[in-house]
C-alpha positions as CSV (number, residue, x, y, z in Angstrom):
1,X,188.1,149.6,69.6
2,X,186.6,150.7,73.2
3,X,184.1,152.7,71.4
4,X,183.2,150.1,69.0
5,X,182.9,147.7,71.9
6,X,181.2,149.8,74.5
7,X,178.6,150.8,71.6
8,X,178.2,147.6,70.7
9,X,177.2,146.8,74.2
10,X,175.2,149.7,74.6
11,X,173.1,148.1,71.8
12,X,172.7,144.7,73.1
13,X,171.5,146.0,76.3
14,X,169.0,148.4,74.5
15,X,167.9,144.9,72.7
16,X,167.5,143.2,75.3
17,X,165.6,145.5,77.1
18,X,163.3,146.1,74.1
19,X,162.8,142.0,74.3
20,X,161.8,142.2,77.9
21,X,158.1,143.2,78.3
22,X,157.4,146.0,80.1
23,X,155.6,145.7,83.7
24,X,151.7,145.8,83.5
25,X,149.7,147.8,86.6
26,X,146.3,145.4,87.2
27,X,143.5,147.6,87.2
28,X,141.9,148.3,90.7
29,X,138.6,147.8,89.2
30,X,139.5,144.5,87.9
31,X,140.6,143.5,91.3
32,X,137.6,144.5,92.9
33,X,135.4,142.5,90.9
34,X,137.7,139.0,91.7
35,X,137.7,140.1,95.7
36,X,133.6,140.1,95.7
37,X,133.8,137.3,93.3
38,X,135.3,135.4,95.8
39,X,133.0,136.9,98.6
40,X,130.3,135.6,97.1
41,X,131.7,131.8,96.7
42,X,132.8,131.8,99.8
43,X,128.9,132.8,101.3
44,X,127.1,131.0,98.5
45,X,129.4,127.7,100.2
46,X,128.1,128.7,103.7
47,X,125.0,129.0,103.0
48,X,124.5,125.4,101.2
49,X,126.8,124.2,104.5
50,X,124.1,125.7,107.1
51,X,121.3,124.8,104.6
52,X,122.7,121.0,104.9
53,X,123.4,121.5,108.6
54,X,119.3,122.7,109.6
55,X,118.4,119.9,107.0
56,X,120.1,117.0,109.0
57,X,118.5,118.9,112.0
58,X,114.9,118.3,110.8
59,X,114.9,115.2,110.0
60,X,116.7,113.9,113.4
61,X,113.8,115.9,115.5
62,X,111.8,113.9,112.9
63,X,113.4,110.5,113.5
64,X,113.0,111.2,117.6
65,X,109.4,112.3,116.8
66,X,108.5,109.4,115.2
67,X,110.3,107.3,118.2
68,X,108.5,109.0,120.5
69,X,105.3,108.7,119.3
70,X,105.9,104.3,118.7
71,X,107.3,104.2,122.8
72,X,103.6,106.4,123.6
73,X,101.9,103.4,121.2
74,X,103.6,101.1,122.7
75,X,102.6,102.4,126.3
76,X,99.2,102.9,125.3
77,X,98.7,99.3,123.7
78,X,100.3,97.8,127.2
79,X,98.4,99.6,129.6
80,X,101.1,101.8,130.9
81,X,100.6,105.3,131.8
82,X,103.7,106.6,131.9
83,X,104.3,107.6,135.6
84,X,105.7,103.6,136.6
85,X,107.1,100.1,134.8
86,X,105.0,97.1,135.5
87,X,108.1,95.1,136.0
88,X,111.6,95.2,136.3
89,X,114.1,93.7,133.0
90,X,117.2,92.6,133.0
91,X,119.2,95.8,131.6
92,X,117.6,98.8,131.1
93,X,118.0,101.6,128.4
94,X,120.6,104.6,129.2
95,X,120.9,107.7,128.2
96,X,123.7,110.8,127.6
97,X,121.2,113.9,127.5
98,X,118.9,113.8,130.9
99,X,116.6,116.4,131.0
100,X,115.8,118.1,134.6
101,X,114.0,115.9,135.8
102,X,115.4,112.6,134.7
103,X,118.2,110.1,136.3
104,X,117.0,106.8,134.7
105,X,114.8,105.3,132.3
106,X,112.7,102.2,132.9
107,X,113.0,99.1,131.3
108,X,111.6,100.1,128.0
109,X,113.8,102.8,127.5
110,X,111.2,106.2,128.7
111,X,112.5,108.1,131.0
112,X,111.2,108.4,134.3
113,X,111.7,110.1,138.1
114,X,114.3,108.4,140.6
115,X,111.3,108.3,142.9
116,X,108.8,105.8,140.2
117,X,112.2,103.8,140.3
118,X,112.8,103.3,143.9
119,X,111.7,101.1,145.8
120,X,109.1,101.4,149.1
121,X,109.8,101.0,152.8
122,X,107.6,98.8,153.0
123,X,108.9,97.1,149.6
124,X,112.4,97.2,150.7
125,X,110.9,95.2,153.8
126,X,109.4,92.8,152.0
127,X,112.0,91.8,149.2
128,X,113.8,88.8,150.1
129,X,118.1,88.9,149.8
130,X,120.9,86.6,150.1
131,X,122.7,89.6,151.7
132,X,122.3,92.0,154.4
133,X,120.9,95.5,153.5
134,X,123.2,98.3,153.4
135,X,121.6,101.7,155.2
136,X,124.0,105.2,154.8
137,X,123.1,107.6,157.3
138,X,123.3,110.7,155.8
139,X,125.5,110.1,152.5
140,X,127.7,113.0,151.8
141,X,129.4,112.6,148.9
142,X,127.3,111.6,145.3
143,X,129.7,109.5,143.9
144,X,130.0,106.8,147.2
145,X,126.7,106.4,146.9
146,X,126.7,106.0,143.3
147,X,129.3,103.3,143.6
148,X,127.0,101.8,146.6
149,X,124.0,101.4,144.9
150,X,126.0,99.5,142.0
151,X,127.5,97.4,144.4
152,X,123.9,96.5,145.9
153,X,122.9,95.9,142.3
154,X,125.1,93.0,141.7
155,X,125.2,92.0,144.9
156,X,121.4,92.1,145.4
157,X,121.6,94.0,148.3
158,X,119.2,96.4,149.1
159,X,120.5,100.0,150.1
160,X,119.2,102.7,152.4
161,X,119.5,106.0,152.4
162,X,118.7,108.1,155.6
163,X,117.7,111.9,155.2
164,X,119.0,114.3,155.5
165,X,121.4,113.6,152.2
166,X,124.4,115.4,151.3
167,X,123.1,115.8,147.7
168,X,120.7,116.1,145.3
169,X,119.7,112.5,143.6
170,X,119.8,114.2,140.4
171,X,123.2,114.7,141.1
172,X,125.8,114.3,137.8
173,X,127.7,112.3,139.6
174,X,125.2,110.3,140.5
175,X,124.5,109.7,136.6
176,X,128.5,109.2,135.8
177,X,128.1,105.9,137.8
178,X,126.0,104.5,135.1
179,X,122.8,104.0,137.1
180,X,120.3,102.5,135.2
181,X,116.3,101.6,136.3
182,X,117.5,97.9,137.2
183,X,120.1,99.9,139.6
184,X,118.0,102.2,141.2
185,X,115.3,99.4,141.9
186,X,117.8,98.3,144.6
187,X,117.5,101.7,146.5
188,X,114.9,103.1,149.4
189,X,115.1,106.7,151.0
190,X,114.0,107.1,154.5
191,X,113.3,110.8,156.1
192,X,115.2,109.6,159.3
193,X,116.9,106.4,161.5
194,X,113.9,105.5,163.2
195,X,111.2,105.4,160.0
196,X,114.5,102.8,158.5
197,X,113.9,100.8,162.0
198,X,110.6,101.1,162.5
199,X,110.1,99.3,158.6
200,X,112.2,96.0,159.5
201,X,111.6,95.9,163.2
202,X,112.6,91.7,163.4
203,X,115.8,92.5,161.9
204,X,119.5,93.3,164.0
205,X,120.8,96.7,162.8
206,X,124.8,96.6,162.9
207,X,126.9,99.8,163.2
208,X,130.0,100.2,161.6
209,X,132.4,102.4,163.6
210,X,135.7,103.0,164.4
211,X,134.9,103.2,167.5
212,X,133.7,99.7,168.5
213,X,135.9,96.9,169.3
214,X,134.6,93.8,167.9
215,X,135.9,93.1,164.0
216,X,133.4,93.0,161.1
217,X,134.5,89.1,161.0
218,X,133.0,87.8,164.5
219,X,130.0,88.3,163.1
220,X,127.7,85.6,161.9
221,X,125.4,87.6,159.2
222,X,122.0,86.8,158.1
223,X,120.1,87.7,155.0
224,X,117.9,89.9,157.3
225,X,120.5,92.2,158.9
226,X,120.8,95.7,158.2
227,X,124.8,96.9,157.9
228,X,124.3,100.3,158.9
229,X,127.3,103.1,158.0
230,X,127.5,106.5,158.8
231,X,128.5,109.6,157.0
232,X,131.6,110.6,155.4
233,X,134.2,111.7,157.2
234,X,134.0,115.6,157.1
235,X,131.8,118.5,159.0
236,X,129.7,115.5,160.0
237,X,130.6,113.8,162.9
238,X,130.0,110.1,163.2
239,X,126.0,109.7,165.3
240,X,127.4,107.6,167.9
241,X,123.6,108.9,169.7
242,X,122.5,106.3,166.7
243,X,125.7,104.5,166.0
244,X,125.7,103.4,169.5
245,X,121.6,103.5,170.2
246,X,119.0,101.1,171.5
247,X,118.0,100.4,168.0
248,X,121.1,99.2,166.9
249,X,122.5,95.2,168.4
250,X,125.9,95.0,167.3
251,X,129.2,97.6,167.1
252,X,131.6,96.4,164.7
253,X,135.1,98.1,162.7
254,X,137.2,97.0,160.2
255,X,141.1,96.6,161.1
256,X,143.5,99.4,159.9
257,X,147.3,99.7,160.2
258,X,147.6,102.8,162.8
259,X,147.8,107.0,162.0
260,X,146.5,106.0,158.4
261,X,143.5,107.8,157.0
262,X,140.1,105.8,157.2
263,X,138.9,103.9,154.0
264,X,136.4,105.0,151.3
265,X,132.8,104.5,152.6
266,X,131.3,102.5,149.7
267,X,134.7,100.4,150.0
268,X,133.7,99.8,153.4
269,X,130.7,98.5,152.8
270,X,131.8,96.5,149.8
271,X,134.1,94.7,152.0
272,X,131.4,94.2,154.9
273,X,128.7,93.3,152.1
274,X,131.0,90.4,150.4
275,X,131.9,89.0,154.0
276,X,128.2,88.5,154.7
277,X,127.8,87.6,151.1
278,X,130.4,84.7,151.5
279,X,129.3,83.7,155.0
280,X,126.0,83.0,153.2
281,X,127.6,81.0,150.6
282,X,127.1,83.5,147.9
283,X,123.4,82.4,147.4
284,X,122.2,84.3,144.0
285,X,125.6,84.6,142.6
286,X,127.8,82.8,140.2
């Protein structure tokens, strides 16, 4: 009976084996052929991809070509030359990618020098303001001076930059501040203190110090003053030669708890700018 059973399970397992199908070996040549197979969809795909890629690439270049040439229509058919604006707009056009040479762009959107945007000395002595002018002697850091000539924007102030500057104009940070030609139409450079005096000689030049005594507020402001800051604190010390000077009439600080660390320079000024501004009755605003 062990026999009988053990051959009869000898011969079920030989069935079922002889059901199961025996393992096939792929051929390596067969293997091959779907590895380039896929090789070659794979680069077909890229190539359409770039293909679509330099195609959406010609026809933008062709889109700004075509732009390009209606602004140099439009220029032409106005009068304009290219090299200035022939008058200033409300907002002006900005712009992500500046080229070298390029801070802002004028009112109808070309791009143009910070120097075609600025103002004149003599301009800057002519323009009439509800506010004092704002002078920096020698600006250090890009960004205060960013932020300054924003504040002069809204305020219509007009700010003034002494040489020798702590930066280049071009500056990024200068450009992070969002300055636009409407901005920098607010904005005059001088090469030193006395060119600045010399261009609004009928106006009182007033030093803001930490070394005066008199407060900011005991002063009664007038449109024609010139607020006059120096540098940032730093490797600069403060002019008091200038600060302090025949050319200047008044010494003035702002009050500060004791042992703290002075206050931003374009907050300075934004504090000094908006007293005058609301001694003045905030002519020009709303």
């Amino acid at each position: 009976m062990a026999d009988e059973n053990t051959n009869g399970e000898n011969s079920a397992g030989s069935s079922n084996a002889q059901d199961r199908e025996p393992a096939t070996t792929q051929d390596p040549e067969q293997i091959e052929r779907r590895r380039v197979t896929k090789a070659i969809r794979r680069a077909r795909a890229k190539a359409v991809q770039r293909a679509n890629v330099e195609l959406k690439n010609e026809r933008k270049a062709e889109r700004e070509k075509q732009i390009s040439e209606r602004r140099e229509q439009k220029l032409r058919e106005s009068g304009m030359n290219g090299t200035g604006v022939t008058g200033m707009f409300e907002y002006g056009y900005r712009k992500h990618d500046y080229g070298p040479d390029e801070l802002v762009t004028d009112a109808h959107g070309n791009p143009i020098t910070v120097a075609q945007a600025m103002l004149t000395s003599l301009q800057a002595a002519q323009t009439k303001t509800s506010t004092p002018h704002l002078a920096f002697y020698s600006p250090r850091i890009p960004g205060n001076t960013g932020s300054a000539i924003r504040l002069c924007a809204v305020t219509g102030t007009i700010l003034h930059l002494i040489e020798p500057l702590g930066f280049n104009l071009k500056d990024t940070k200068l450009r992070r501040a969002g300055l636009d030609y409407h901005d920098m139409a607010h904005v005059v450079i001088h090469p030193d203190f006395d060119e600045m005096a010399d261009s609004m000689p009928n106006s009182r030049i007033i030093a803001f110090t930490a070394h005066a005594t008199k407060l900011y507020t005991d002063i009664d402001y007038r449109p024609d003053d010139i607020l006059l800051f120096g540098p940032e604190p730093g490797d600069i010390p403060d002019p008091l030669d200038i600060m302090f000077g025949p050319r200047v009439a008044e010494q003035v600080r702002l009050p500060m708890r004791p042992s703290m660390r002075s206050l931003n320079l374009t907050n300075t000024a934004s504090i000094a700018i908006y007293e005058a501004w609301r001694q003045l009755g905030f002519q020009g605003g709303k």
